[in-house]
C-alpha positions as CSV (number, residue, x, y, z in Angstrom):
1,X,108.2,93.0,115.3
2,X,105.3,94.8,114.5
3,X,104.8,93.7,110.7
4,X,102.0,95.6,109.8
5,X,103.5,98.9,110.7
6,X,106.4,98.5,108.9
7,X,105.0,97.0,105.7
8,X,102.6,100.1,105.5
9,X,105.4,102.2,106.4
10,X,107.5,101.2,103.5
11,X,105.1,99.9,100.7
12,X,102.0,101.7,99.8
13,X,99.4,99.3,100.8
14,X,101.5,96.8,103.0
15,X,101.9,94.8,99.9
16,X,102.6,94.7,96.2
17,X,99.1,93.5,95.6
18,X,95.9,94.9,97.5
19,X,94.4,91.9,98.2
20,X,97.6,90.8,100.1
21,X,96.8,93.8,102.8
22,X,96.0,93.9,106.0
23,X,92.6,94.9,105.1
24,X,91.7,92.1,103.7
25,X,92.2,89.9,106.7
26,X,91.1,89.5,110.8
27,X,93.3,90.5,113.1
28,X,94.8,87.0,114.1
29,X,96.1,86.5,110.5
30,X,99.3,86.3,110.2
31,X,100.7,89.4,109.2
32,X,103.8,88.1,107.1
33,X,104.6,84.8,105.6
34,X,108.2,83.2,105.4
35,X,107.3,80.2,103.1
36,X,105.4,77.8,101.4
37,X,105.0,73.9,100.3
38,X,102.7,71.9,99.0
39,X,99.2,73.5,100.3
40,X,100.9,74.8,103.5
41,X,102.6,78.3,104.3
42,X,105.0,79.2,107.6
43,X,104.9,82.6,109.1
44,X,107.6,84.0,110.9
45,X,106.7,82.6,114.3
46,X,107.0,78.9,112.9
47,X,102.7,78.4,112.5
48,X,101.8,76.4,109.6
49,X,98.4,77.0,108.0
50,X,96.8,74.9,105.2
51,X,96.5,77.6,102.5
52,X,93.5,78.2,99.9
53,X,95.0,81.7,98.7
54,X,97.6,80.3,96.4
55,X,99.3,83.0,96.1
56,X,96.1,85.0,94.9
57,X,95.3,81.6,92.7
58,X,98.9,81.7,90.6
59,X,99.9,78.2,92.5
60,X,97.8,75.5,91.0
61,X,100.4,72.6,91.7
62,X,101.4,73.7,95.2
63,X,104.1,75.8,96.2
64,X,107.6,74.5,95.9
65,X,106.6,72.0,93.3
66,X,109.9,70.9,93.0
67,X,109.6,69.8,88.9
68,X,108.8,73.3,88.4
69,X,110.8,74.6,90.4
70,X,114.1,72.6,89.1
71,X,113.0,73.6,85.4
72,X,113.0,77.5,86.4
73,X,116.4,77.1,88.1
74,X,117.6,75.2,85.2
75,X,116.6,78.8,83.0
76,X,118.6,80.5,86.1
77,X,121.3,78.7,85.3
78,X,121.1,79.2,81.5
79,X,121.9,82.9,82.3
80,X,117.6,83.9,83.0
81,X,117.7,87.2,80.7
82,X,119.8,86.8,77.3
83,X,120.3,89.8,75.2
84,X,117.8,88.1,72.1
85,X,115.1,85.8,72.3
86,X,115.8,82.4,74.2
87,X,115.2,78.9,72.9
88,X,112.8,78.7,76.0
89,X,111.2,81.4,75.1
90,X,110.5,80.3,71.8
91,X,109.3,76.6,73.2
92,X,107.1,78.5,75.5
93,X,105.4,80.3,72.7
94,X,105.1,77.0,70.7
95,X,103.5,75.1,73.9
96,X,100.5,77.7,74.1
97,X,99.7,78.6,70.3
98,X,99.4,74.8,69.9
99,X,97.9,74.3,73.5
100,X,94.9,77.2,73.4
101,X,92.2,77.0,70.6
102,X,92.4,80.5,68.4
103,X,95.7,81.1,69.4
104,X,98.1,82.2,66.7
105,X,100.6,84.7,68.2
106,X,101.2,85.4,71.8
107,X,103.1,87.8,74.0
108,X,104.4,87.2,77.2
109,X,104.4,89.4,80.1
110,X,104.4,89.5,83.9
111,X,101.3,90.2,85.1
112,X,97.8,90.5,84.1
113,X,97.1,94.2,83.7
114,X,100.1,94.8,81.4
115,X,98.3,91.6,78.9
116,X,95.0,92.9,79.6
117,X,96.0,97.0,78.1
118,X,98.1,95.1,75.2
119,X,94.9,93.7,74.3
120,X,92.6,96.6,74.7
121,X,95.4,98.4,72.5
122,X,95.5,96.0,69.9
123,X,92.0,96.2,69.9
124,X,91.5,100.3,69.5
125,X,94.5,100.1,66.6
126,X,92.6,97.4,64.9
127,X,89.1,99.4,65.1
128,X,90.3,102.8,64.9
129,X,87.7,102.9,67.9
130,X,88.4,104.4,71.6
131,X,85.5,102.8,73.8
132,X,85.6,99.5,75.8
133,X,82.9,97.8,77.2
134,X,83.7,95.3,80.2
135,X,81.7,93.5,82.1
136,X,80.2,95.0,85.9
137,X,79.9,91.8,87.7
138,X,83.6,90.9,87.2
139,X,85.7,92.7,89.9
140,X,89.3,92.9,88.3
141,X,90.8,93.7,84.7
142,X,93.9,95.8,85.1
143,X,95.4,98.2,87.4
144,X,95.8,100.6,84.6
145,X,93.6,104.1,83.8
146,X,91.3,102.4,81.7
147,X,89.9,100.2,84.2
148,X,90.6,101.8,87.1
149,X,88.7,105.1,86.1
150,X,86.1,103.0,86.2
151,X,85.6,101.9,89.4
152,X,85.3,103.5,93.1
153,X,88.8,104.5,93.0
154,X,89.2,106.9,90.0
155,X,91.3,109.1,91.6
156,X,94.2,110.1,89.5
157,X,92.5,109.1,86.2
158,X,91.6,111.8,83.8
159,X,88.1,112.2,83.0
160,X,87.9,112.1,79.8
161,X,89.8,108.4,80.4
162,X,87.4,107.1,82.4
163,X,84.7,108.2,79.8
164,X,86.4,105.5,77.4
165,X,84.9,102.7,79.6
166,X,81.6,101.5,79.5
167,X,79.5,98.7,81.9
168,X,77.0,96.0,81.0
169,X,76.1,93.3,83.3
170,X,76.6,89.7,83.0
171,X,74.0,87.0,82.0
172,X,71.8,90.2,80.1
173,X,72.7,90.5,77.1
174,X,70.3,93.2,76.4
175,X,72.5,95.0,78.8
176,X,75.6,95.0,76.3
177,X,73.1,95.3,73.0
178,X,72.1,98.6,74.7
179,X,75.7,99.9,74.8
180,X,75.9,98.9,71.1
181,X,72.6,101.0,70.3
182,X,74.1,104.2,72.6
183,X,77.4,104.3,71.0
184,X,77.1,102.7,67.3
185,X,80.5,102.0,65.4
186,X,82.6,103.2,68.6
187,X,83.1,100.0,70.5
188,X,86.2,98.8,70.3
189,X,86.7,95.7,72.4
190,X,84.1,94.1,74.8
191,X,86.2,92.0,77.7
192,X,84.8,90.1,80.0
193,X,85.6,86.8,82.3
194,X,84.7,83.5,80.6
195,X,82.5,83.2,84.1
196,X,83.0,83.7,87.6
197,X,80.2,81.9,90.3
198,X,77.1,82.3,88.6
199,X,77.0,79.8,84.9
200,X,76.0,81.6,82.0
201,X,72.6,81.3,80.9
202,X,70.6,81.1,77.1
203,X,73.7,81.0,76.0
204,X,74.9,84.3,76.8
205,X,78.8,84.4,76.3
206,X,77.9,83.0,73.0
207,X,75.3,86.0,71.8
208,X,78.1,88.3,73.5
209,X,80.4,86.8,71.2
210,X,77.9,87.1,68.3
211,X,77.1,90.7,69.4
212,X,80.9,91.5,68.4
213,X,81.0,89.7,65.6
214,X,77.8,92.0,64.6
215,X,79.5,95.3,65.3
216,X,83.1,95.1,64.3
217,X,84.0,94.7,67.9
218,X,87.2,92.8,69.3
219,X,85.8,89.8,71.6
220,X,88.7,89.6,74.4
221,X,88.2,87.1,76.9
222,X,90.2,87.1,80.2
223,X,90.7,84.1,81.6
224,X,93.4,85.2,84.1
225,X,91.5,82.8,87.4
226,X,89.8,80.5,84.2
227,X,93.0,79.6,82.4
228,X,94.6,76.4,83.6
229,X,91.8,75.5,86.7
230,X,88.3,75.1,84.4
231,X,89.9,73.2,81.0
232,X,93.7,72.7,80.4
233,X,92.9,74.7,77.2
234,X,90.6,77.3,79.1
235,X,87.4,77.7,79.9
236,X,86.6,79.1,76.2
237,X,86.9,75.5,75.3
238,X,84.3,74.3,77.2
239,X,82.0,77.3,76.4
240,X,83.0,76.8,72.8
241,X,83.7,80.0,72.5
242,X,86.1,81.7,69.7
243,X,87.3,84.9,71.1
244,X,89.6,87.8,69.1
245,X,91.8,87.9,72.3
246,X,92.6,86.3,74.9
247,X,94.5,86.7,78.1
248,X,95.9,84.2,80.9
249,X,98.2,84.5,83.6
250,X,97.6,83.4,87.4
251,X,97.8,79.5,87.7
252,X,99.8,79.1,84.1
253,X,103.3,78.7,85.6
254,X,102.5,77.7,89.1
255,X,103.0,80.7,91.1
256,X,106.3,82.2,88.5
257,X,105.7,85.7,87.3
258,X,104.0,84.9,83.6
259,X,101.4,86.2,81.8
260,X,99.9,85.7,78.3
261,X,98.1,87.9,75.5
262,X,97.1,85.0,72.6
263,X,95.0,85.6,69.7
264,X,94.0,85.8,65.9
265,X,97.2,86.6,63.9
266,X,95.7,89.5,62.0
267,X,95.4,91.3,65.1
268,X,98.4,90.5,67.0
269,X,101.0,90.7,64.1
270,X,99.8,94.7,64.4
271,X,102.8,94.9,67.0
272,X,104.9,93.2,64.6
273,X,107.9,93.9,62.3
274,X,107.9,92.1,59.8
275,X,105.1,93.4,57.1
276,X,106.9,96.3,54.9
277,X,106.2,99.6,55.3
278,X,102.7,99.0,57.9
279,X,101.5,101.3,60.1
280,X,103.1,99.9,63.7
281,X,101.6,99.3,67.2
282,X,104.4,100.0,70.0
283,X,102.4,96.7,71.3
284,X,104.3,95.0,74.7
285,X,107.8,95.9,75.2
286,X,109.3,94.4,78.2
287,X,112.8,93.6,79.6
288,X,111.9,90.9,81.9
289,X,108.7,89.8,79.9
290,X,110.3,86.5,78.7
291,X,112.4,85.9,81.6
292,X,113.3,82.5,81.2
293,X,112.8,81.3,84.6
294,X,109.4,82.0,84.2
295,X,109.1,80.0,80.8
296,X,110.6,77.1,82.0
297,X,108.1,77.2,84.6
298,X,105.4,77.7,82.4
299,X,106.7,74.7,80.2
300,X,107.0,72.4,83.0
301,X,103.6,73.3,84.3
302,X,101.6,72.4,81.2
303,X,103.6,69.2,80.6
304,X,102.5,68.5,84.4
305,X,99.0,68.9,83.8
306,X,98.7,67.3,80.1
307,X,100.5,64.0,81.9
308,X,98.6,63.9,85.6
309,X,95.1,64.4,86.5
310,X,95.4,67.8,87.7
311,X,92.4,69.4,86.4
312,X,90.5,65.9,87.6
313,X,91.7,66.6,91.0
314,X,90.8,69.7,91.4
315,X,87.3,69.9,90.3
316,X,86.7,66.5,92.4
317,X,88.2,67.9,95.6
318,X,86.3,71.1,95.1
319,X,83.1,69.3,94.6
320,X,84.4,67.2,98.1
321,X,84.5,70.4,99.9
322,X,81.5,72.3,98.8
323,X,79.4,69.8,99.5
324,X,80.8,69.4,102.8
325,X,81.0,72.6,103.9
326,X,77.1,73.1,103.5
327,X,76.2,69.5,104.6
328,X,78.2,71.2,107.7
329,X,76.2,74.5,107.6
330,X,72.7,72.8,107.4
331,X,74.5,70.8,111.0
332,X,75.2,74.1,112.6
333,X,71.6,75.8,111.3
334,X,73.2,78.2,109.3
335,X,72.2,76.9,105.9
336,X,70.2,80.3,105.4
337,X,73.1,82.2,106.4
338,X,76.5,80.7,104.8
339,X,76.7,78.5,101.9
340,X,79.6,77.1,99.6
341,X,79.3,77.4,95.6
342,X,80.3,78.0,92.3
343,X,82.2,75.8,90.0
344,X,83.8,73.0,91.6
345,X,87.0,74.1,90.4
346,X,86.6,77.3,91.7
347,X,84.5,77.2,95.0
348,X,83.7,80.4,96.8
349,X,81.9,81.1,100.0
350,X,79.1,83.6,101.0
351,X,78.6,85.2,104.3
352,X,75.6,86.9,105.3
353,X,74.0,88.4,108.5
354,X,71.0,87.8,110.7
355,X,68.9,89.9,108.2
356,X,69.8,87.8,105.2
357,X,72.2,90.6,103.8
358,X,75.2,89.9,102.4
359,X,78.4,90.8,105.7
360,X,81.9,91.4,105.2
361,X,81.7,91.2,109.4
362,X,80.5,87.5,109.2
363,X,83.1,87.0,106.3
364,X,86.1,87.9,108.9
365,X,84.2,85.9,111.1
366,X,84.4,82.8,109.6
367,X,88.3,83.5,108.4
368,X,89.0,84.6,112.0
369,X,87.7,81.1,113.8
370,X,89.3,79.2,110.6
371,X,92.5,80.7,111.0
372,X,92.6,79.6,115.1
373,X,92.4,76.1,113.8
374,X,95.1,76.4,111.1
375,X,93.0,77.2,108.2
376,X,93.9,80.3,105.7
377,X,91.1,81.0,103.6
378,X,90.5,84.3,102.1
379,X,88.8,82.9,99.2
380,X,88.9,79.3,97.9
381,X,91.8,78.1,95.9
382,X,92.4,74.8,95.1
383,X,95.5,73.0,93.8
384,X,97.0,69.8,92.9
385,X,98.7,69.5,96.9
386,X,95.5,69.3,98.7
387,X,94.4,66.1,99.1
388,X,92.4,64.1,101.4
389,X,94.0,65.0,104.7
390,X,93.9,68.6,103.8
391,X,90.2,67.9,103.1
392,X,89.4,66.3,106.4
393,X,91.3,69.4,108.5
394,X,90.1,71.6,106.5
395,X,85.9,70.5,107.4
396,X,87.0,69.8,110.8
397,X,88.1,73.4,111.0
398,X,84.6,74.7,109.4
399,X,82.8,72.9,111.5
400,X,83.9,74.3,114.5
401,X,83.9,78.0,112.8
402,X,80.8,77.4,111.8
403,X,79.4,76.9,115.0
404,X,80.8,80.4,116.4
405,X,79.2,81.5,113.5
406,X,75.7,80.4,114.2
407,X,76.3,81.7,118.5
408,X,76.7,85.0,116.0
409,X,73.9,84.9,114.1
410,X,71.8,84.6,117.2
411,X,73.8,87.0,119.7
412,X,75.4,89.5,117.1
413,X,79.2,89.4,115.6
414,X,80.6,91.9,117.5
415,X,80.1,89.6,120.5
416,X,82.6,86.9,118.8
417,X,84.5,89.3,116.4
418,X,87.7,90.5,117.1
419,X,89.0,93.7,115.5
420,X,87.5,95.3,112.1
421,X,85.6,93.8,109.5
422,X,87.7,93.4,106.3
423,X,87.0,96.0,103.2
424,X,86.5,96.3,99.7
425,X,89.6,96.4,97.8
426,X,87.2,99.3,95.4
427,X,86.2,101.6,98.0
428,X,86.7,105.4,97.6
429,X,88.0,105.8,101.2
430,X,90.1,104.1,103.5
């Protein structure tokens, strides 16, 4: 069966998440996945690849950890969706006010974007302000208007929406001081990633932090890829950082469907009930939002990772493999060319062409020969299943990629290449 056909045919995009299309991938991926366990996923024609996409980074134990798994099912069992709020539900609130540092209330949701809006919303009721400033160099925030009318893809976003959001860069602070000059008294939240690759520098999420404090202005702090990988209480903790806001999601119940808006009570209890006669915010408001599968999960998952060195792992095995992936690029005389970097935790990869430029060709390059030797890496993703035999196949498997990669850099990638280049996700045409 022709998968990709009749994925696109069905589903907008071939998949319920962008980054899951076949866009994003060579040719030779496979074009639909039957299962997973551990670090390891099945297609439908029975091939097993060793997997560093996670499930776009939301499995940081590995998949079918069966602990997690057996306290979900337990919630299944329990009846999953109760007409009022469940005791798991209430334990799962308890775990991450007391877990996360500045986190008095939180609400629960499925995904990131919905979190994300809630806290842009709480932020423009608490202001009285409209504008948002988020940060350029970080790629995702929501799939909502507000963030998607500012991008490449705007289409279907009114203008005077995508007026609302404002760009400053990260690591210049002057950048985001300049927004503050432009539009005086009218920010109402800046958001921003805790950090992606690049550290920050002269303690810059600090003055950004300070900057808000300065202007009235709600600090949220996504860490939807942070949260659960850099610090078990986020990477605001090691940052010492205080934010307003904050939102997690991805890694925090090991691949289950949760989310989290936390924060400063003053500004969540806004979507409250309880204070007589306030003015209310219509704040999150979502059937499944508590499911209690998915709190279970989440409750399991953090009692996993406050009693085995799961954070530990992962920043040591990502240190393993980034080394080893460029001690394997200087072999193959690419050094110039493709390096491994970035936090430990959170490796990534950069491609770049004879000239030096940056390639999305030499990207799906080096995914394409990966994936011949069992290898799925669209991005890096590390979890608590890969271990040391995943390490050694996985720099066996670079090593030979690597060396089709430098035959490219020497006789062109369209000599090695098979089928397109994959494309921005933000790109205005198909």
């Amino acid at each position: 069966m022709n998968y990709k056909e009749k994925l696109n045919s069905l589903i907008p995009g071939g998949a319920h998440t962008y980054s899951r299309g076949h866009d994003q991938y060579p040719c030779n991926a496979p074009e639909i996945l039957v299962r997973g366990e551990g670090s390891y996923v099945w297609d439908t024609d029975g091939r097993k690849f060793l997997d560093y996409g996670m499930g776009l980074r939301a499995v940081g134990l590995g998949y079918a950890y069966k602990p997690v798994a057996d306290a979900a099912i337990r919630e299944i069992w329990n009846g999953n969706n109760l007409t009022r709020a469940s005791t798991i539900e209430l334990k799962a609130a308890e775990t991450i006010t007391e877990l996360i540092d500045g986190a008095e209330m939180v609400k629960f949701a499925k995904n990131g974007s919905t979190v994300t809006t809630a806290a842009l919303k709480l932020a423009r009721a608490y202001t009285g302000r409209k504008l948002v400033a988020v940060c350029a160099d970080h790629p995702f925030f929501s799939y909502d208007d507000w963030f998607i009318g500012a991008t490449a893809v705007p289409r279907g976003v009114p203008e005077e929406i995508q007026s609302l959001s404002l760009k400053f860069k990260y690591n210049d602070v002057q950048s985001l001081q300049a927004l503050f000059d432009r539009y005086p008294g009218q920010i109402a939240a800046v958001m921003l990633e805790p950090v992606t690759v690049t550290p920050p520098h002269d303690d810059f999420l600090l003055k950004v932090q300070n900057l808000c404090r300065k202007n009235g202005t709600v600090f949220i702090l996504d860490e939807m890829i942070t949260g659960f990988r850099f610090h078990l209480k986020g990477a605001q903790h090691i940052f010492k950082l205080k934010p307003d806001l904050s939102t997690f999601g991805k890694a925090m119940a090991n691949g289950f469907s949760v989310a989290a808006l936390v924060g400063r009570r003053d500004i969540m209890e806004l979507g409250g009930i309880t204070k007589e006669g306030a003015e209310r915010v219509f704040l999150v408001s979502t059937t499944h939002g508590a499911e209690m599968c998915g709190m279970g999960a989440f409750v399991k998952t953090v009692e996993i990772y406050a009693s085995e060195p799961v954070i530990g792992h992962v920043w040591d095995y990502g240190q393993k493999l980034i080394n080893g992936m460029n001690t394997l690029a200087k072999e193959a005389g690419v050094e110039s060319y493709f390096k491994a970097e970035g936090y430990p935790c959170s490796p990534a990869y950069i491609t770049k062409d004879s000239s030096g430029k940056a390639s999305l060709e030499m990207r799906t390059l080096f995914s394409q020969e990966l994936i011949k030797h069992g290898v799925l890496m669209p991005w890096i993703a590390l979890s608590y299943s890969h271990g040391e035999q995943e390490l050694e196949k996985t720099l066996d498997a670079v090593r030979k990629a690597l060396g089709i990669y430098a035959k490219a850099i020497t006789e062109g990638v369209g000599k090695y290449l098979v089928g397109p280049a994959i494309k921005p996700v933000f790109r205005k045409h198909n």
